[in-house]
N, C-alpha and C positions, 0 to 999 in steps of 0.2 A: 504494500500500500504506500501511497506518496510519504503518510508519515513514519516511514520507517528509511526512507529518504535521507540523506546526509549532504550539505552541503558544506565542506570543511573550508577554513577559511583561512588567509593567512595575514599576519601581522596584525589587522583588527576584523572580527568575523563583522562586528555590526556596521562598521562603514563602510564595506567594498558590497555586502548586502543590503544596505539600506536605501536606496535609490528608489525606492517603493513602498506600498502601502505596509506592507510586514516581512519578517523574516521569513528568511528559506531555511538557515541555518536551526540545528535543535541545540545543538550543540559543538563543543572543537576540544583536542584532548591536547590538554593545559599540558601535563605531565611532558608532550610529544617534542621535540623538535617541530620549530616549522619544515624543513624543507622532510621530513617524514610525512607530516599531516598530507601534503599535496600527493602523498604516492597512492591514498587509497582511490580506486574508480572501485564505484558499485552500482553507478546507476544505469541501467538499460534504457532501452529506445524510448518504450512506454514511460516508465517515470521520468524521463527524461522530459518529453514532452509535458505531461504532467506539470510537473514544475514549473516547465516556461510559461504552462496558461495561468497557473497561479499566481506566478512574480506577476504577470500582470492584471491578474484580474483583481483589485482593490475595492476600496466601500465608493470610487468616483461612480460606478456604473448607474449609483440612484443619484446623479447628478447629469449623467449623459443626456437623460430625454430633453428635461430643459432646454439646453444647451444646441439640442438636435433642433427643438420646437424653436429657437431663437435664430438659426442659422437658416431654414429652411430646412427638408428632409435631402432633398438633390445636392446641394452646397454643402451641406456637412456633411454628410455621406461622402462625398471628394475632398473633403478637407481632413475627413480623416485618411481615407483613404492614402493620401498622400504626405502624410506626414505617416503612415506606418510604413511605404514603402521609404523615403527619406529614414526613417528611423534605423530599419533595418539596415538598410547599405552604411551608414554611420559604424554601426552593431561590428558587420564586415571588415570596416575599415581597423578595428579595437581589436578584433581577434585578427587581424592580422599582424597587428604590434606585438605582439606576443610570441616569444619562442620558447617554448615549452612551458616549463614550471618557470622560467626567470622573470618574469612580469604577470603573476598572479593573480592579482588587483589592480583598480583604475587606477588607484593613487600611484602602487608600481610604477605603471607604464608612463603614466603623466611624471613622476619623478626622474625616470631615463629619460625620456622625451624633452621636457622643458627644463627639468634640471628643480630644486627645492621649490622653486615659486611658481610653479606647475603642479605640484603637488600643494601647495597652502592655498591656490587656487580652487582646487575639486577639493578640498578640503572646506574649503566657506561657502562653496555650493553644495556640497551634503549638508554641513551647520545647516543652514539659511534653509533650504526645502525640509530638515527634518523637524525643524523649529515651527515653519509653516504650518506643515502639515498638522504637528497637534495641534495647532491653535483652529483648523478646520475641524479634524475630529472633535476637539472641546465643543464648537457648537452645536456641529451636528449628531453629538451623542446628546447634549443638553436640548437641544430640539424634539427628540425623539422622545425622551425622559419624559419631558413634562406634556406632549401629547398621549403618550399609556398615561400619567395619574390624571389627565384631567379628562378620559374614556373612563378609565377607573371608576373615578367618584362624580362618573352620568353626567358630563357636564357641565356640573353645577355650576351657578356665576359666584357661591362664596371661595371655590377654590380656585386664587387665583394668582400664578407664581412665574414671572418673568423669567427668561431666558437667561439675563444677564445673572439674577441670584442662582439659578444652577449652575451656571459656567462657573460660578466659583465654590458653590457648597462641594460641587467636584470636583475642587481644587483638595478638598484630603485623602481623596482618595489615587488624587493625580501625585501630593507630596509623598504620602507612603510609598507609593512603589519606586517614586525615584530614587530613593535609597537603595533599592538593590543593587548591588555590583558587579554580582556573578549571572552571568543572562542563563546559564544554567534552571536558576530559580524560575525564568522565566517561561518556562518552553511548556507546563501548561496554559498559560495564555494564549499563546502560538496554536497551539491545537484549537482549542475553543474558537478562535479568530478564525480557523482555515476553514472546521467545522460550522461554524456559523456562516459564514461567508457563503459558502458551495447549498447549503441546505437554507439560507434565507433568499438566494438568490432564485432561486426555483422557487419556490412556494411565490415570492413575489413575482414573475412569471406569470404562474398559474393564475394566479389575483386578477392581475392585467389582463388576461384572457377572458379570465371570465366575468369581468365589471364589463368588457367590449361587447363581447355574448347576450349578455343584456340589455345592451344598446338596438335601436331597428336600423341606427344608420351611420355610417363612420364618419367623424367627426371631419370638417374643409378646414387642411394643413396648407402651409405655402412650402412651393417648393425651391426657393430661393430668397432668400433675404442678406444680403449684403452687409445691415447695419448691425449685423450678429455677428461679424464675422472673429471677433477678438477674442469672444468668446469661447467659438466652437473651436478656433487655432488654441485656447488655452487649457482647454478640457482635452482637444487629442492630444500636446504632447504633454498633457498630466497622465496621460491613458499608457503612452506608449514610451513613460520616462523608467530604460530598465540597460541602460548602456554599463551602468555599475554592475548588475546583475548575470550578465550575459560570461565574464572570464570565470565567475568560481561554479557556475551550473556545468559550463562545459567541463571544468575541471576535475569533479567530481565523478564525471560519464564514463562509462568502458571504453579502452580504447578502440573499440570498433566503433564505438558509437558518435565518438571525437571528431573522426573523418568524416562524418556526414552530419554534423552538429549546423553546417548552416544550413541545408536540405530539409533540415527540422525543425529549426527554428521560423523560416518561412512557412512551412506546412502548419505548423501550432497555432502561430499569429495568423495565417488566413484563417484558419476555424475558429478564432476569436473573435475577429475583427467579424465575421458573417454571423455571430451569437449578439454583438453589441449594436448590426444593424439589423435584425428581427425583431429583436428585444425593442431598441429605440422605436423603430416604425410603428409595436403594436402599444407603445404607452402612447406614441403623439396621436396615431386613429383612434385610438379611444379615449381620449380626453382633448384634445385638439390645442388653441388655444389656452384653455386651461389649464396645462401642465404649470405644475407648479416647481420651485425653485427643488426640491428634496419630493422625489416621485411618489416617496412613501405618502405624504400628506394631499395626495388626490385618490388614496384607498379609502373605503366607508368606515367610518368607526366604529366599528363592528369586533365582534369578538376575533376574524381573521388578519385587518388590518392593524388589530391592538397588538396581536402576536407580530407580524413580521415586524412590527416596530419593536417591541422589547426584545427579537432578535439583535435585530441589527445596534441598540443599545450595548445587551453583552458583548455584540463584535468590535463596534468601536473603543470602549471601555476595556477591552483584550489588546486593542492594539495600541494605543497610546502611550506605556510604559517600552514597547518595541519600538518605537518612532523614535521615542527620546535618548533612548541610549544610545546611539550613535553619537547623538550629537553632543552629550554628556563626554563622552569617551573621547571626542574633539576637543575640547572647552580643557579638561583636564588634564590631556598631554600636551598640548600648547602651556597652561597655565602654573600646575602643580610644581615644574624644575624651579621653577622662580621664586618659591616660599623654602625659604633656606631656614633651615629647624631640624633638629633631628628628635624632636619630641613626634612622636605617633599619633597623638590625637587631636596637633594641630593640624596635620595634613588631613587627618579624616574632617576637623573642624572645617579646613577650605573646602574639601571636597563638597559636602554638604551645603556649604553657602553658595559652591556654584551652582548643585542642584534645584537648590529653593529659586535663584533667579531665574533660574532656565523654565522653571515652570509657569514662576507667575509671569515672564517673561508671554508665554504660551495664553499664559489665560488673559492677560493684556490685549492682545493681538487677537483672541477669540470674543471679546467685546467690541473692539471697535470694528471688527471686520463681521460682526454678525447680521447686520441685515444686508451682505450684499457678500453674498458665499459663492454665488457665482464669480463675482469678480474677483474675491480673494483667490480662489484656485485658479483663474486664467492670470492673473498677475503670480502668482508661483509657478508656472510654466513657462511666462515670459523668461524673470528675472533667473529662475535657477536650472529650470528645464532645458532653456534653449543651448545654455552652454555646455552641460551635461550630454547632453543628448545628440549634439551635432555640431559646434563650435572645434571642442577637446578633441573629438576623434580624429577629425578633418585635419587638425594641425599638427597631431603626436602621429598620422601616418605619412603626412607631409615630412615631416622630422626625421622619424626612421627609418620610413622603406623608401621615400625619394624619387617616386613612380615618375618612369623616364617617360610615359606617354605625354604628350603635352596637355590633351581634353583632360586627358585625368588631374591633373595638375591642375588646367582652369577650373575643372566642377569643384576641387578640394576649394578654391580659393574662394569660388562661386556659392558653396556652402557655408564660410567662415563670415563672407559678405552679409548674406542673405539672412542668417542667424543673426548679427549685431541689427541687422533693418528691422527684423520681425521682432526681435525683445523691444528695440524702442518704440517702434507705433504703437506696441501691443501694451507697452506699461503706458505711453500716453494714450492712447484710445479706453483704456478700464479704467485710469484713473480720472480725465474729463469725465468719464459717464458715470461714477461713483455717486450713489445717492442715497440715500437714509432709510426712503420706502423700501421693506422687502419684499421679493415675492413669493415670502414662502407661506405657505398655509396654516390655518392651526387644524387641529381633527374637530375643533367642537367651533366652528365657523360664526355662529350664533352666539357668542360668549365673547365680550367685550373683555382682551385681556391688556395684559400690559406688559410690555417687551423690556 
């Protein structure tokens, strides 16, 4: 089964796998030598793939419709489309830098490649998106949260509990877990996360089927809209941000499996990308227009949309303490050399004071960016995605391999261009359109609450 799966990692397992919604990794044997850990291959064709749909399939997909319904269905649908093939050839270009086990991880090859500030580079772009990212999960688990209690208790207009107060009453349980140290501890969250993920996603599916089924007539979509477009450009390369991902999965694979890793990697991600364009088409025909910011809150509130929301609550609230340590694990090897002490539980004293900022850090950023989640995630694609994802590759294979074709030369150049154009329209285009009204739903519509 996938979770018997190992994705061993070297030098940090959570930043070379965190490029994404949650870990791959269960765990990495401390005791090991790094260049030992790199010699096990166990995973076959099948888990193989597995994996790769997993690294990318995260909690964005009840954000995709939106996003769909904002762009038109024709125009995102090719806007994704073309940034998964762009993504992939990028993917190409990263496992080409790599000669066996000597360049492991992105930071790796970005360190051979550009040299230290090539690596502190993808280093502040892990920081920066894993930092992001909780602060979307914060709201979008405190979204969910307080839609189940107030299905829960019918309704009622006396119970009535802002957003903004949960984004922080789950702030203790967002501080506890940042204390862990050893992601060991972590690895039943990871299951419950992957678990919930694969089983809420289906059920919600099924949901959207059959709210449409009960429909006599499918809802009039646009198939083009142009003044979305910042958006749907920042939800696909949030979808298809997995460049970090791509050296420790391969690395992990049989070596039979190694030699046809890009043959599969393509093959994966089309049967992804054809599940995120079904799935998209059948939330916008059945609710049209109305798709709201988070898909979940156009289900009835009913006893089956009150479950896949308290799913997907445990999934977020599984994945949160995975998001962060990465970027904890940055913060502390940058900062820790520099507290000169040899008392013990000063360093653990630092340690912890960076953890508490990194959270409320997190929960800062999940208030002010709460009514406009759409635009928080296309401005973390811009700013962190674009260079992750196609900037870095483009330049560390320009760097190593030196490709004597000349086109190949210009697209690398023509990628590194096109990457700095699209982050900047894309951070000005969501930040002019940044507004206060949200559009996300509540479950009890008739219930005057307060945000």
């Amino acid at each position: 089964s996938p979770t018997d799966l190992q994705v061993l990692s070297s030098e940090s397992v959570s930043r070379s796998l965190s490029c994404r919604d949650y870990f791959l990794a269960t765990k990495t044997n401390e005791g090991a030598p790094i260049q030992h850990r790199h010699k096990v291959k166990s995973t076959g064709a099948f888990g193989t793939g597995v994996i790769i749909c997993k690294a990318f399939m995260g909690s964005a997909f009840t954000l995709l419709p939106y996003a769909v319904m904002k762009g038109g269905l024709i125009f995102s649908f090719l806007i994704l489309a073309g940034v998964l093939v762009l993504s992939v050839y990028c993917m190409e270009l990263l496992l080409e830098c790599c000669e066996g086990d000597a360049c492991a991880t992105y930071e790796a090859v970005a360190e051979h490649a550009l040299g230290r500030w090539g690596r502190t580079l993808i280093e502040l772009c892990v920081f920066s998106s894993q930092v992001s990212f909780c602060s979307v999960y914060a709201v979008v688990a405190s979204r969910y949260l307080r839609d189940v209690i107030l299905v829960t208790a019918g309704c009622s207009p006396n119970v009535d509990i802002s957003v903004t107060t949960i984004i922080w009453c789950l702030g203790v349980y967002f501080f506890s877990l940042s204390f862990v140290r050893n992601m060991t501890y972590l690895v039943p969250l990871l299951l419950v996360g992957n678990m919930g993920t694969i089983f809420g996603m289906f059920i919600l599916i099924v949901a959207v089927v059959v709210q449409m089924s009960q429909q006599r007539m499918v809802r009039s979509v646009e198939l083009f809209n142009f003044d979305g477009w910042s958006l749907i450009l920042g939800m696909s390369i949030y979808l298809w941000l997995g460049a970090g991902l791509i050296l420790p999965i391969r690395n992990t694979a049989k070596p039979a499996v190694q030699q046809k890793f890009s043959q599969l990697l393509i093959s994966s991600l089309t049967g992804l990308i054809l599940l995120y364009v079904v799935y998209s088409t059948i939330c916008v025909l059945a609710f049209g227009k109305d798709v709201k910011e988070i898909i979940l809150s156009n289900l009835p509130s009913g006893p089956l949309g009150t479950t896949i929301q308290a799913i997907f609550v445990i999934v977020v609230l599984s994945t949160y303490p995975l998001m962060l340590y990465p970027a904890t694990g940055i913060v502390e090897e940058r900062l820790l050399p520099y507290v000169v002490t040899s008392c013990r539980w000063a360093l653990q004293l630092a340690s912890v004071t960076i953890r508490i900022i990194l959270v409320l850090s997190t929960l800062a950023m999940a208030t002010l960016g709460k009514h406009q989640l759409g635009g928080l995630v296309s401005l973390i694609g811009a700013v962190c995605g674009v260079p992750l994802a196609f900037i870095f590759p483009a330049l560390m294979h320009l760097k190593l391999r030196r490709p004597q074709q000349f086109l190949r030369r210009l697209s690398h150049y023509l990628i590194v261009l096109s990457g700095f154009a699209v982050q900047g329209f894309s951070v000005y285009n969501t930040i002019s359109g940044w507004h206060r009204k949200s559009d996300y739903g509540s479950a009890c519509p008739n219930v005057n609450l307060s945000d």
